[in-house]
N, CA, C and O of each residue as an XYZ file, in Angstrom:
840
protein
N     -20.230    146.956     34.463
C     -21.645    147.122     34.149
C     -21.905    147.070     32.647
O     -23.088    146.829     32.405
N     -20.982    147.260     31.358
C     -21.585    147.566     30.149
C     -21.041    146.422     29.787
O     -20.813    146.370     28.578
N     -20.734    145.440     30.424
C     -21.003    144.188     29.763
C     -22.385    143.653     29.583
O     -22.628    142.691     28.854
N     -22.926    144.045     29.998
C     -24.474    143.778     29.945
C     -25.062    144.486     28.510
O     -26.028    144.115     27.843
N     -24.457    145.245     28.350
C     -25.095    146.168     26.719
C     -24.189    145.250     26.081
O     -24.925    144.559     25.376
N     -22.938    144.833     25.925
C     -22.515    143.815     24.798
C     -22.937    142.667     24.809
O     -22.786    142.005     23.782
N     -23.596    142.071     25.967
C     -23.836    140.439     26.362
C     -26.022    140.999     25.348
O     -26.728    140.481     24.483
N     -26.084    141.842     25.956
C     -27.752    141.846     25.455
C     -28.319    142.909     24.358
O     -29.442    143.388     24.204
N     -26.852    143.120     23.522
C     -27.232    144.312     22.874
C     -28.501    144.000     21.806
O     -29.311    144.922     21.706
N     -28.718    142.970     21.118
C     -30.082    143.051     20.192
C     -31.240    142.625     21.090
O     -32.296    142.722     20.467
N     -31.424    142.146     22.459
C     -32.748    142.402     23.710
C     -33.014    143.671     23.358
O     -34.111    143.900     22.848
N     -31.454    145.445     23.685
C     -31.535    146.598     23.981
C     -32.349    146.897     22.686
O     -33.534    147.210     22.794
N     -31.773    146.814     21.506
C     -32.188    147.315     20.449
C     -33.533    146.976     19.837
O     -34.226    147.807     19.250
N     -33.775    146.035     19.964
C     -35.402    145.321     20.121
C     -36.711    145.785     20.666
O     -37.872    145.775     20.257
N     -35.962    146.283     21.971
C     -36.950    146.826     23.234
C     -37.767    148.381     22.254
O     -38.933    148.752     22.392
N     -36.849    148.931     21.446
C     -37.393    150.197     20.703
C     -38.739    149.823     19.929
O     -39.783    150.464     20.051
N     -38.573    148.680     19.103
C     -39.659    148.164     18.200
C     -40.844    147.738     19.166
O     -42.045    147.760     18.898
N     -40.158    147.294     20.508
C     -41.752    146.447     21.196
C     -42.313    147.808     21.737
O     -43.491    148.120     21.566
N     -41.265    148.733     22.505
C     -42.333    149.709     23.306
C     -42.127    151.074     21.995
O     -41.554    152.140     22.219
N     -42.689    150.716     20.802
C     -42.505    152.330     19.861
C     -43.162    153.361     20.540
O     -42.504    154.394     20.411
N     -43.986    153.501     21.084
C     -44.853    154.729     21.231
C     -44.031    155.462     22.026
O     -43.679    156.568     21.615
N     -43.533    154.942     23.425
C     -42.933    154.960     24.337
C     -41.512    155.777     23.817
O     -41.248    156.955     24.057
N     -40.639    154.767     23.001
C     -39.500    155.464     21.915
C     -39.723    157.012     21.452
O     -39.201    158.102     21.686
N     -41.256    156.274     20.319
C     -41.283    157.845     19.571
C     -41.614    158.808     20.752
O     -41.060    159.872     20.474
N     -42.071    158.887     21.586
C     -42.885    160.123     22.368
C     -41.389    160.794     23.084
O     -41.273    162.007     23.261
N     -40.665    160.138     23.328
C     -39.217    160.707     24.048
C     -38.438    161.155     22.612
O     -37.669    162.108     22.491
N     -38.896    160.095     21.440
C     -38.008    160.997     20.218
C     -38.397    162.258     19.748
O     -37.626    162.933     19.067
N     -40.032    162.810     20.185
C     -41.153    163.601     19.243
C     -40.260    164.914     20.686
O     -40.160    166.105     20.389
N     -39.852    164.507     21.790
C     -39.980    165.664     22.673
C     -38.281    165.942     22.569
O     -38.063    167.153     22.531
N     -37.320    165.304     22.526
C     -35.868    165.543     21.805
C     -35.879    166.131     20.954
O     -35.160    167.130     20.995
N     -36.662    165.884     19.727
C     -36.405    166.823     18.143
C     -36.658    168.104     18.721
O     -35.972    169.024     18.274
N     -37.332    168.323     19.447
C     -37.973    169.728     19.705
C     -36.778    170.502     20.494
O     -36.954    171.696     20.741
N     -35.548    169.858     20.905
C     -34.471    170.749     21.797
C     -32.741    170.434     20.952
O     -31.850    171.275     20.834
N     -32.711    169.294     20.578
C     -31.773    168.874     19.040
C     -31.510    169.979     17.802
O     -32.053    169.877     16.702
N     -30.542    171.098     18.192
C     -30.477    172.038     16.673
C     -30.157    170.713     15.885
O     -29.698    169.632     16.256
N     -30.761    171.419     14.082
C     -30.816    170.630     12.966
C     -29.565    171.593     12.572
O     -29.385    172.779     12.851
N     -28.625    170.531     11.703
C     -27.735    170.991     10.844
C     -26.503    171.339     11.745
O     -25.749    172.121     11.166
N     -26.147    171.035     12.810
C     -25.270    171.424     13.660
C     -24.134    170.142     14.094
O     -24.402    168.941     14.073
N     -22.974    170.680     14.438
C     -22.157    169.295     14.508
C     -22.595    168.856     16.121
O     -22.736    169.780     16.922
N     -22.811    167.428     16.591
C     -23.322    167.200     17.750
C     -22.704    165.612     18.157
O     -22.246    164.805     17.347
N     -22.819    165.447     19.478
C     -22.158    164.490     19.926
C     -23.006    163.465     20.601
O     -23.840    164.009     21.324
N     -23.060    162.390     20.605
C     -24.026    161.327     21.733
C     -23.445    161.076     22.580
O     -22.551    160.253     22.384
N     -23.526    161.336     23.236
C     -22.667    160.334     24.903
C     -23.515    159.099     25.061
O     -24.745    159.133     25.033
N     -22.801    158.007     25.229
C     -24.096    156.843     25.673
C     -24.525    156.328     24.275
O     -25.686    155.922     24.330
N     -24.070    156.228     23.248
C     -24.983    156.265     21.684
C     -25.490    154.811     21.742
O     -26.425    154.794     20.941
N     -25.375    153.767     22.197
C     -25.940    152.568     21.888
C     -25.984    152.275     20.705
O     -24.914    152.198     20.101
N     -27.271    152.011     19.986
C     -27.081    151.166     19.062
C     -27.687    152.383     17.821
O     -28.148    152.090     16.718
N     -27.516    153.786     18.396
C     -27.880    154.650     17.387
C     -29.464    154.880     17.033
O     -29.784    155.626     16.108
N     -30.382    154.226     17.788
C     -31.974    154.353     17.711
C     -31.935    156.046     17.874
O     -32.916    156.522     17.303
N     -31.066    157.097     18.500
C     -31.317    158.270     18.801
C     -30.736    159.136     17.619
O     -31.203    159.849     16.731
N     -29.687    158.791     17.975
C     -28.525    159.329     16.964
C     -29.150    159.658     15.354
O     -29.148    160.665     14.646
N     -29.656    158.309     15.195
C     -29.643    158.378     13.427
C     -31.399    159.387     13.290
O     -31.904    160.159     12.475
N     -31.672    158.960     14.206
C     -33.145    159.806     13.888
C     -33.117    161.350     14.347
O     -33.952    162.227     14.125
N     -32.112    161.403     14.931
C     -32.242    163.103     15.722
C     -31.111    163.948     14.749
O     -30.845    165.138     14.919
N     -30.417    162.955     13.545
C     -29.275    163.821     12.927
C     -27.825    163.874     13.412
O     -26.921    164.495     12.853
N     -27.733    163.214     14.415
C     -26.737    163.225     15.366
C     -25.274    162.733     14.783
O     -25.178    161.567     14.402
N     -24.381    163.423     14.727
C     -23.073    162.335     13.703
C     -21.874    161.685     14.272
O     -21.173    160.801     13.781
N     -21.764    162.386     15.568
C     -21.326    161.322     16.339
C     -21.627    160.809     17.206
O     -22.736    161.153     17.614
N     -20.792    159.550     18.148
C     -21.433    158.894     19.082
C     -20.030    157.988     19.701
O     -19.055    157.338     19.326
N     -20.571    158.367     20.635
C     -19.134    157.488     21.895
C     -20.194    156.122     22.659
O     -21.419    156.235     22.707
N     -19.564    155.084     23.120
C     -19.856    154.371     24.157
C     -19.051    152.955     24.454
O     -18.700    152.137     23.604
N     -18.910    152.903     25.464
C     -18.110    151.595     26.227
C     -18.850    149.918     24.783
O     -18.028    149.096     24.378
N     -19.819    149.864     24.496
C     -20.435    148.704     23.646
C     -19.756    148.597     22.787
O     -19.740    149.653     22.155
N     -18.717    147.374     22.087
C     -18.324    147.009     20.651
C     -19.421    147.061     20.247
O     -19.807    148.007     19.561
N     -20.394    145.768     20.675
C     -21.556    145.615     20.020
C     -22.393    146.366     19.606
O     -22.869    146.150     18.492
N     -22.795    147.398     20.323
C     -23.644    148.404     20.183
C     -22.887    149.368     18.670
O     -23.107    149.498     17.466
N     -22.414    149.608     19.177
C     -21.472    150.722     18.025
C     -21.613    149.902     17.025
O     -22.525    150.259     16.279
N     -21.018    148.836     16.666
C     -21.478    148.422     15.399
C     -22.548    148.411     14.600
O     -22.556    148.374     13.369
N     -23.978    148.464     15.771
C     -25.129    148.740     15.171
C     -25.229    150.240     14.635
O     -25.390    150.545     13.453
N     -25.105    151.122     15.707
C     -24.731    152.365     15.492
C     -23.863    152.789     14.061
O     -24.316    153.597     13.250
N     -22.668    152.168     13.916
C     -22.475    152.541     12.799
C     -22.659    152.025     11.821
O     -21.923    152.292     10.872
N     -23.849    150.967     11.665
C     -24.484    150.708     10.335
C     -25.394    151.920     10.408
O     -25.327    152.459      9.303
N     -26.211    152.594     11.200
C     -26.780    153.522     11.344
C     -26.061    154.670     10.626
O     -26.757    155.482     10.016
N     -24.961    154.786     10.642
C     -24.504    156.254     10.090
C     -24.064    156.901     10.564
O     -23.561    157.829      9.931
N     -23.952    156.858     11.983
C     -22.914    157.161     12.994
C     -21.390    156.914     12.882
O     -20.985    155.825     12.475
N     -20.570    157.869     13.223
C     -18.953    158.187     13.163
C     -19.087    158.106     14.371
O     -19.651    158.979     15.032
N     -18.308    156.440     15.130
C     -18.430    156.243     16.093
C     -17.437    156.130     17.003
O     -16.426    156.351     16.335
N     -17.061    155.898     18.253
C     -15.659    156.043     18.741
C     -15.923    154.830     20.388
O     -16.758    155.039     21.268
N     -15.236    154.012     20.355
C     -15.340    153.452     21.832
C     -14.946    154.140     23.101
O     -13.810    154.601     23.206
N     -15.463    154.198     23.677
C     -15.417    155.183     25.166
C     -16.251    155.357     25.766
O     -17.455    155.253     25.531
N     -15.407    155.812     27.111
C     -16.891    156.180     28.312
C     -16.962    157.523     27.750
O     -16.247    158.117     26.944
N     -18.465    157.976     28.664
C     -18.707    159.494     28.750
C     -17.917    160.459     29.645
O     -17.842    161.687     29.658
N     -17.054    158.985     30.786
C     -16.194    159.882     31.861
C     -14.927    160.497     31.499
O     -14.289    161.250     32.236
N     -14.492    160.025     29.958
C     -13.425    160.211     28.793
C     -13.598    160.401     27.355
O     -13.228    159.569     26.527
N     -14.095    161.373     27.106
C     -14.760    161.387     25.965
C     -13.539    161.944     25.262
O     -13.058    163.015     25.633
N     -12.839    161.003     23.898
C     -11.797    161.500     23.043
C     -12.078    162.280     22.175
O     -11.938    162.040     20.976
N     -12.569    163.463     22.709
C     -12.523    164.265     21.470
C     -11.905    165.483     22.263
O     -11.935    165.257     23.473
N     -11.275    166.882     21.895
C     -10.765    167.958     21.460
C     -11.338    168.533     22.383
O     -12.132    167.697     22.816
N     -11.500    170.084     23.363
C     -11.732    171.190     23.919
C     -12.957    171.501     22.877
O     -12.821    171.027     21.749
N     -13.963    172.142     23.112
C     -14.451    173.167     22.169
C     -14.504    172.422     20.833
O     -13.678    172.949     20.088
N     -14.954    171.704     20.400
C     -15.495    170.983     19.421
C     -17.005    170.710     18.948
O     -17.036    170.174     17.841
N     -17.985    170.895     19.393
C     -19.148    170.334     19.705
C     -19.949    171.881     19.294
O     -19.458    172.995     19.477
N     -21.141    171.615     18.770
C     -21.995    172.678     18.782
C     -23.049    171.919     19.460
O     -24.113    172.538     19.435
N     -23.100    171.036     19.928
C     -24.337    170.171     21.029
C     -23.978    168.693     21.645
O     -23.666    167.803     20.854
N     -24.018    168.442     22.987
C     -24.203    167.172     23.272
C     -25.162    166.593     23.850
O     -25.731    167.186     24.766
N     -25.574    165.307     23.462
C     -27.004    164.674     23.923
C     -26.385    163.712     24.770
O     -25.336    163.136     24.481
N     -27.146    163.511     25.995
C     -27.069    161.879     26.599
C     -28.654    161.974     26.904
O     -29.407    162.865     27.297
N     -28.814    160.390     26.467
C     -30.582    159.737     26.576
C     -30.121    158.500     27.655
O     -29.464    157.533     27.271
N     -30.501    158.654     28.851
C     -31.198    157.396     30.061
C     -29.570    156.941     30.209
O     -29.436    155.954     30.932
N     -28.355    157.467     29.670
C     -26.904    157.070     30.078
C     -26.803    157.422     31.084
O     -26.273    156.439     31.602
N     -26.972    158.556     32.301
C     -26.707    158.672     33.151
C     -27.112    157.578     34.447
O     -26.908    157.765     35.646
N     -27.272    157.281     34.282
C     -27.963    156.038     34.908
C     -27.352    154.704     35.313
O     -27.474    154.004     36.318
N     -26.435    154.556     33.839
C     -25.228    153.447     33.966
C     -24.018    153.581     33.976
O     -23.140    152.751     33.738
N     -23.933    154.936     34.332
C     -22.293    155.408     34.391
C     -21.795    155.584     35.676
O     -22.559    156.258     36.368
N     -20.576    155.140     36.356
C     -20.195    155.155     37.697
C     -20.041    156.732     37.955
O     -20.303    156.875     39.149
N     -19.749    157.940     37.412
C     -19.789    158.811     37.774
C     -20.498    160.000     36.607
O     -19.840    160.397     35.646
N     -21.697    160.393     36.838
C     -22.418    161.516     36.171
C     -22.331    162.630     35.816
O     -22.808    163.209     34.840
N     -21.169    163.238     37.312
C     -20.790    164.380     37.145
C     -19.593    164.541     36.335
O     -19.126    165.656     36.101
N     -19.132    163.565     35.942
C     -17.420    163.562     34.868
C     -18.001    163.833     34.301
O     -17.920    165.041     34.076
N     -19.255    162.972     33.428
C     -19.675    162.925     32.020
C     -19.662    164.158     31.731
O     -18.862    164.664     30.944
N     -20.851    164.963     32.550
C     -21.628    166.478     32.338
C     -20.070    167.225     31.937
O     -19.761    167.806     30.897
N     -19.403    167.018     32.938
C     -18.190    167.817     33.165
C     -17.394    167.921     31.686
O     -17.126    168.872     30.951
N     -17.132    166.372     31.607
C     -16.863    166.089     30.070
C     -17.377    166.653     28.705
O     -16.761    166.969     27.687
N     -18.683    166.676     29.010
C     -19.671    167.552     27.879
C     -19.404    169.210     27.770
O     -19.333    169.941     26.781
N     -19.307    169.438     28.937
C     -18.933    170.560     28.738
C     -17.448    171.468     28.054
O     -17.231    172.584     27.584
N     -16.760    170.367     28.310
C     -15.501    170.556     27.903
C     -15.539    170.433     26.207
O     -15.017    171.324     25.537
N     -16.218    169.224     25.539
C     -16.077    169.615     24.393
C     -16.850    170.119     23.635
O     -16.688    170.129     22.415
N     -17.940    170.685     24.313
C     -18.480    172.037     23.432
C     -17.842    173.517     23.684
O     -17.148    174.132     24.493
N     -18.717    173.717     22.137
C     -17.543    175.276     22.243
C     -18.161    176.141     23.335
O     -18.757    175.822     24.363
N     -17.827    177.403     22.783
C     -18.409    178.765     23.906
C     -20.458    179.158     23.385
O     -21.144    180.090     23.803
N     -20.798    178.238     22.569
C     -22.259    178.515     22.601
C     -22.938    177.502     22.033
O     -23.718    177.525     21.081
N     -22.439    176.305     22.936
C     -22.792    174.939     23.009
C     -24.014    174.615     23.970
O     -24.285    175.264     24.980
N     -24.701    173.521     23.505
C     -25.773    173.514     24.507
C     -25.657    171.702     24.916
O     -24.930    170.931     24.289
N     -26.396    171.361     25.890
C     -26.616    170.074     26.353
C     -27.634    169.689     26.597
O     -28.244    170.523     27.266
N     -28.410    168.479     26.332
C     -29.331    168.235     26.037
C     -29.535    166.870     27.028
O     -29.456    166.002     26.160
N     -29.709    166.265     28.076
C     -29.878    165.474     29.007
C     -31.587    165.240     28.635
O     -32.502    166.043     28.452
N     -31.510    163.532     28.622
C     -32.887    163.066     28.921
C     -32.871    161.668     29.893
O     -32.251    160.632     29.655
N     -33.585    161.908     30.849
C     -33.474    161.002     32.437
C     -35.158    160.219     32.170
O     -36.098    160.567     31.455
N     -34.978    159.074     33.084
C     -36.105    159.011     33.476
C     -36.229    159.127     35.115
O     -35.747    158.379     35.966
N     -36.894    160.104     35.250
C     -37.464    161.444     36.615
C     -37.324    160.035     37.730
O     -38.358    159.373     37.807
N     -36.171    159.562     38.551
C     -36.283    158.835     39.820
C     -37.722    158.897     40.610
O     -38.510    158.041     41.012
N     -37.676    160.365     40.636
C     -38.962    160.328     41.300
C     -40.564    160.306     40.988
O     -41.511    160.763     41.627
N     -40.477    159.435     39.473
C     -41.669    159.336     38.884
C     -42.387    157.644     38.910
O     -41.651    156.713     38.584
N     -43.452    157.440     39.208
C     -44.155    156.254     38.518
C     -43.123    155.265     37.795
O     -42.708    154.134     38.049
N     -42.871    156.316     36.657
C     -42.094    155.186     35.683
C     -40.829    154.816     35.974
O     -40.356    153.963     35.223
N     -40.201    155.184     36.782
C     -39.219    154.821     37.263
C     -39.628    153.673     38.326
O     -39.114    152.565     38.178
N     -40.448    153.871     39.296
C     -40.665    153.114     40.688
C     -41.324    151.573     39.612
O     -41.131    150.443     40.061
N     -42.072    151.758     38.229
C     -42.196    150.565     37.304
C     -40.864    149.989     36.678
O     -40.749    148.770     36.802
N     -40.129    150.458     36.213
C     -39.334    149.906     35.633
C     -38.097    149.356     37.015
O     -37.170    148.728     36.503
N     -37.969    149.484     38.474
C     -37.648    149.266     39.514
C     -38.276    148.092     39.545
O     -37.347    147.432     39.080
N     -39.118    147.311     39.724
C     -39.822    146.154     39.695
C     -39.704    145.130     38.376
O     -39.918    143.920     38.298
N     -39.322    146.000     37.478
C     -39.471    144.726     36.488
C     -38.545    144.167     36.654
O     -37.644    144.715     37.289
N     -38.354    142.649     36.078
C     -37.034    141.548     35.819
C     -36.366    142.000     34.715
O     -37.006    142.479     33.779
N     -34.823    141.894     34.677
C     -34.057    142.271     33.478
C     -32.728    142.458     33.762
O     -32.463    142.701     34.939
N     -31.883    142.406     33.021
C     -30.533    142.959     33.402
C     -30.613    144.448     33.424
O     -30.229    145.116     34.384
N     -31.127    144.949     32.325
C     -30.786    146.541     32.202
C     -31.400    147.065     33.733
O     -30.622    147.781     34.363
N     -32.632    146.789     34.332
C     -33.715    147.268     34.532
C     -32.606    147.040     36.349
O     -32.592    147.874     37.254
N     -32.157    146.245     36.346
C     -31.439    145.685     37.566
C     -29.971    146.752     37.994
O     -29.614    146.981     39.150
N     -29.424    147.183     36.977
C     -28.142    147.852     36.901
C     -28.407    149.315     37.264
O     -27.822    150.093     38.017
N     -29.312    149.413     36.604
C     -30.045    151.512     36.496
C     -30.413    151.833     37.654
O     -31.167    151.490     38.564
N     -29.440    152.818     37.274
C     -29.609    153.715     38.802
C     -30.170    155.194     38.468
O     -29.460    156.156     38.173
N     -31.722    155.193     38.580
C     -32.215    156.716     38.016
C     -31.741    157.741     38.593
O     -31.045    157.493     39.578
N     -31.922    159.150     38.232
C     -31.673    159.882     38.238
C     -32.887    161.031     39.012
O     -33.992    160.970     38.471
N     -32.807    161.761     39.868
C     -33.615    162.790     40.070
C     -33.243    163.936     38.927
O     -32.288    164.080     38.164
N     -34.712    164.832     39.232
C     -34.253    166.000     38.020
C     -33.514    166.795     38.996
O     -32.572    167.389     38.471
N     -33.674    167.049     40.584
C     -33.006    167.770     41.323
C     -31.536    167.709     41.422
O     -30.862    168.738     41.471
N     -31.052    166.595     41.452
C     -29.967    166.097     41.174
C     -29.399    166.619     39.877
O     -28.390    167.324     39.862
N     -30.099    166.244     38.719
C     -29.373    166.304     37.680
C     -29.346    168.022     37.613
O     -28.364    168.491     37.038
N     -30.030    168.682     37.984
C     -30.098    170.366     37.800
C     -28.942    170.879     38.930
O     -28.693    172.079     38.809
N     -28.168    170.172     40.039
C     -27.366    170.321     40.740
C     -25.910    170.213     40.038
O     -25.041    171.038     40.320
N     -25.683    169.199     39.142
C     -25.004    168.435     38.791
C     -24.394    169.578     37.447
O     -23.252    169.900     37.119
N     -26.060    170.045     36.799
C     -25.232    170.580     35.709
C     -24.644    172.256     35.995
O     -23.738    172.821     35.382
N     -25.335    172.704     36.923
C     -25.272    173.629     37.860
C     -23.537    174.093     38.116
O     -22.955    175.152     37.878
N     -23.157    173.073     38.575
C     -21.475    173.278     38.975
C     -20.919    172.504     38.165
O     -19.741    172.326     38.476
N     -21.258    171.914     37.187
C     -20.157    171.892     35.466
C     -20.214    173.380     35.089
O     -19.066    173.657     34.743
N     -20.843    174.270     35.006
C     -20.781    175.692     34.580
C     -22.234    175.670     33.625
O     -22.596    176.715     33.084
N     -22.774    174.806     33.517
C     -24.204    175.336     32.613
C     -25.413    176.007     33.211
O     -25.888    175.615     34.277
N     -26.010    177.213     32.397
C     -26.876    177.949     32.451
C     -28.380    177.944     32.042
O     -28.764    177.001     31.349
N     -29.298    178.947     32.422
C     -30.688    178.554     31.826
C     -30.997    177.328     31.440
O     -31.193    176.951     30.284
N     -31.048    176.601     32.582
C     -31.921    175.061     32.310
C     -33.632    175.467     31.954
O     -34.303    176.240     32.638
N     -34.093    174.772     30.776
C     -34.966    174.817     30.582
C     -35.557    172.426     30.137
O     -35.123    171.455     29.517
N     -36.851    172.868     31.135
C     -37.023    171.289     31.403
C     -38.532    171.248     30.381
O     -39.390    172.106     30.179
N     -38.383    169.962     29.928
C     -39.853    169.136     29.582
C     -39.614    167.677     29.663
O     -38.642    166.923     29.690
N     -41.044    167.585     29.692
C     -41.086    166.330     30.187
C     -42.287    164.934     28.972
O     -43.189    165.468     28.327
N     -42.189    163.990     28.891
C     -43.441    162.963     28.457
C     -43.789    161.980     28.917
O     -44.304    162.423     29.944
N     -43.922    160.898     28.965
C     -44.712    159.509     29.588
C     -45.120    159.876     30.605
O     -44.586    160.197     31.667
N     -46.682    159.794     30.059
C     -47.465    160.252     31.165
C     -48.513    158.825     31.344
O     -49.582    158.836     31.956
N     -48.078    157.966     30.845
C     -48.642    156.585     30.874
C     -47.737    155.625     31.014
O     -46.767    155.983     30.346
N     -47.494    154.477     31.577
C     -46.760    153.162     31.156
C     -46.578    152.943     30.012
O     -47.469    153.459     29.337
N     -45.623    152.259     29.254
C     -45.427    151.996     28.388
C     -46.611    150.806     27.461
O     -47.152    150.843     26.357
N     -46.606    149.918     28.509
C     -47.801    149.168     28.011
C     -48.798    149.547     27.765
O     -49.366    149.044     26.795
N     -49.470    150.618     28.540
C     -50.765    151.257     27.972
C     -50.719    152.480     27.067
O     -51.696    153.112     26.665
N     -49.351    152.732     26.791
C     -49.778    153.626     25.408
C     -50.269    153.451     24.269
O     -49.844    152.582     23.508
N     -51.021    154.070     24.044
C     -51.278    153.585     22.224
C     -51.478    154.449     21.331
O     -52.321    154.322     20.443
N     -50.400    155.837     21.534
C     -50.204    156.739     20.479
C     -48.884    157.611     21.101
O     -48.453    157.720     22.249
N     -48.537    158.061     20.072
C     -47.720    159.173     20.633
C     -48.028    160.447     21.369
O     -48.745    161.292     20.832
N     -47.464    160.654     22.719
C     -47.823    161.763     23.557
C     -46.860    163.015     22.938
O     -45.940    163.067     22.121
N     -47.313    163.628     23.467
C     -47.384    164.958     23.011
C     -46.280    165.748     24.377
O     -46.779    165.750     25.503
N     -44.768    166.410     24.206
C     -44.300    166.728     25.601
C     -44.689    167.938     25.823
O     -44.875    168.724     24.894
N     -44.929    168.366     27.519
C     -45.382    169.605     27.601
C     -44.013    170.031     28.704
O     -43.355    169.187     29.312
N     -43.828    171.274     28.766
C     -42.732    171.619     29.431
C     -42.574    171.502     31.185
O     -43.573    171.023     31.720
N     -41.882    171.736     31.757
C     -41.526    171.488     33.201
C     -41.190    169.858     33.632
O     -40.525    169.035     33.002
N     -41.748    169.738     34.659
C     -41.215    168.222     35.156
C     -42.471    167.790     36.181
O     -43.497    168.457     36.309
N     -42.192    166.585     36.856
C     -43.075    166.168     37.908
C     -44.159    165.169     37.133
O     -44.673    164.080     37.388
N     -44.191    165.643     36.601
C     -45.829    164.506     36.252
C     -45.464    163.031     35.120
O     -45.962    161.906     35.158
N     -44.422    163.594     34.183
C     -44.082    162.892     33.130
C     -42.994    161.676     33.757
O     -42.101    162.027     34.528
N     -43.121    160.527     33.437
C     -41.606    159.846     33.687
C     -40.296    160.274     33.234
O     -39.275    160.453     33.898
N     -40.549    160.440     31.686
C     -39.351    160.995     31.279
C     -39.386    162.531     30.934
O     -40.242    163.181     30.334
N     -37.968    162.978     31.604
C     -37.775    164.348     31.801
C     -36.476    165.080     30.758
O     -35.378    164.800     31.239
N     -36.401    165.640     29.915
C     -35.498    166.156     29.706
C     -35.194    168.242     29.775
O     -36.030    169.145     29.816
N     -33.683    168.297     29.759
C     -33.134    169.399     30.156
C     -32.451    169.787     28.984
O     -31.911    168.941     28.270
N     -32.421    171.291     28.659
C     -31.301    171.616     27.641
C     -31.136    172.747     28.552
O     -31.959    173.260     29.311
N     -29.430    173.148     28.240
C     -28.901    174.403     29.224
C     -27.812    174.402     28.074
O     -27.668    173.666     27.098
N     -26.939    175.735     28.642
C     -26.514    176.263     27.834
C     -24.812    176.608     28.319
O     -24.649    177.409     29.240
N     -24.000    176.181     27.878
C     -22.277    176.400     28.278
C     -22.020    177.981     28.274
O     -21.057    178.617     28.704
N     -23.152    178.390     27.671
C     -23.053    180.466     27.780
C     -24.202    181.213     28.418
O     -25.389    181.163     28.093
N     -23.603    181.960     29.444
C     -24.906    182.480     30.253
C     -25.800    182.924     29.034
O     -27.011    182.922     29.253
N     -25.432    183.254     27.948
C     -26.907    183.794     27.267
C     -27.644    182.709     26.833
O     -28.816    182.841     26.480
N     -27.165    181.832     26.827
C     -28.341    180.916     25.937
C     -29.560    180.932     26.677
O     -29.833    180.876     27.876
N     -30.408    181.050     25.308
C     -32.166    181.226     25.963
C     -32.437    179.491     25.340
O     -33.533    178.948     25.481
């Protein structure tokens, strides 16, 4: 499957500039769950559109291509899946995956994986687009390679998933509350799920995390 991110990686990276609003409104609702100043990991990093804007310093993914963009970005990058992530036990003070779950043959390694290399008051930061939203059942119809491969994600699912990796206090928000084509500003995320296409989760590798 991620021959398709090396065969179309500047289509992937492109797609940010045509749908910005769309971009920024999932970037405006990430900053808001992303600690600043903290060492953190990307699972899935692509071409670094997340990474370099959220502070992020490293980044794993199956793409030569991609990573190279990525690390003109500024990213300390590493080739790999998320189902093998080379890094250390307890390393991590945060890991992000954005819309990766989707193209990975197994979801629950990744999580599993994430968890492993954050430390004891590490958090995870998952952003899906909601299977069971609009924007998903749209981007199901369109023509594309990416659009053909993706296999969304429920939030039920994904709250199952992180559930028995060992993470705690899931706390959800959500944004696109329009198509991409008809946006024409940045939305604003409000918390929970259901209404928004894209959904994200942060939980916590320590029962206390609030």
């Amino acid at each position: 499957m991620f021959s398709i991110f090396d065969q179309y990686f500047k289509k992937y990276d492109t797609w940010y500039e045509k749908n910005k609003f769309t971009y920024l409104s999932e970037l405006k609702l990430l900053s808001k769950l992303v600690p600043k100043d903290k060492k953190g990991l990307e699972i899935g990093v692509g071409t670094g559109r997340f990474a370099e804007s959220l502070g992020i310093k490293y980044g794993i993914d199956p793409s030569v291509n991609m990573l190279k963009i990525a690390k003109g970005r500024g990213v300390k990058i590493k080739k790999a899946s998320g189902e093998n992530v080379p890094f250390k036990d307890n390393v991590f003070e945060y890991v992000v995956i954005v819309i990766t779950l989707a193209f990975v043959n197994s979801p629950q390694k990744v999580i599993k994986e994430a968890w492993r290399v954050l430390n004891n008051n590490g958090k995870i930061i998952i952003g899906i687009v909601d299977s069971n939203s609009f924007l998903a059942d749209f981007y199901r119809n369109k023509e594309g390679a990416f659009y053909k491969e993706a296999k969304f994600v429920k939030v039920n699912q994904l709250t199952q998933w992180l559930k028995a990796a060992g993470f705690y206090n899931l706390i959800y928000y959500q944004t696109l509350f329009n198509l991409p084509r008809d946006m024409t500003e940045i939305e604003k995320p409000r918390s929970g799920f259901g209404q928004g296409g894209f959904v994200a989760v942060i939980a916590g590798k320590n029962i206390s995390h609030i």
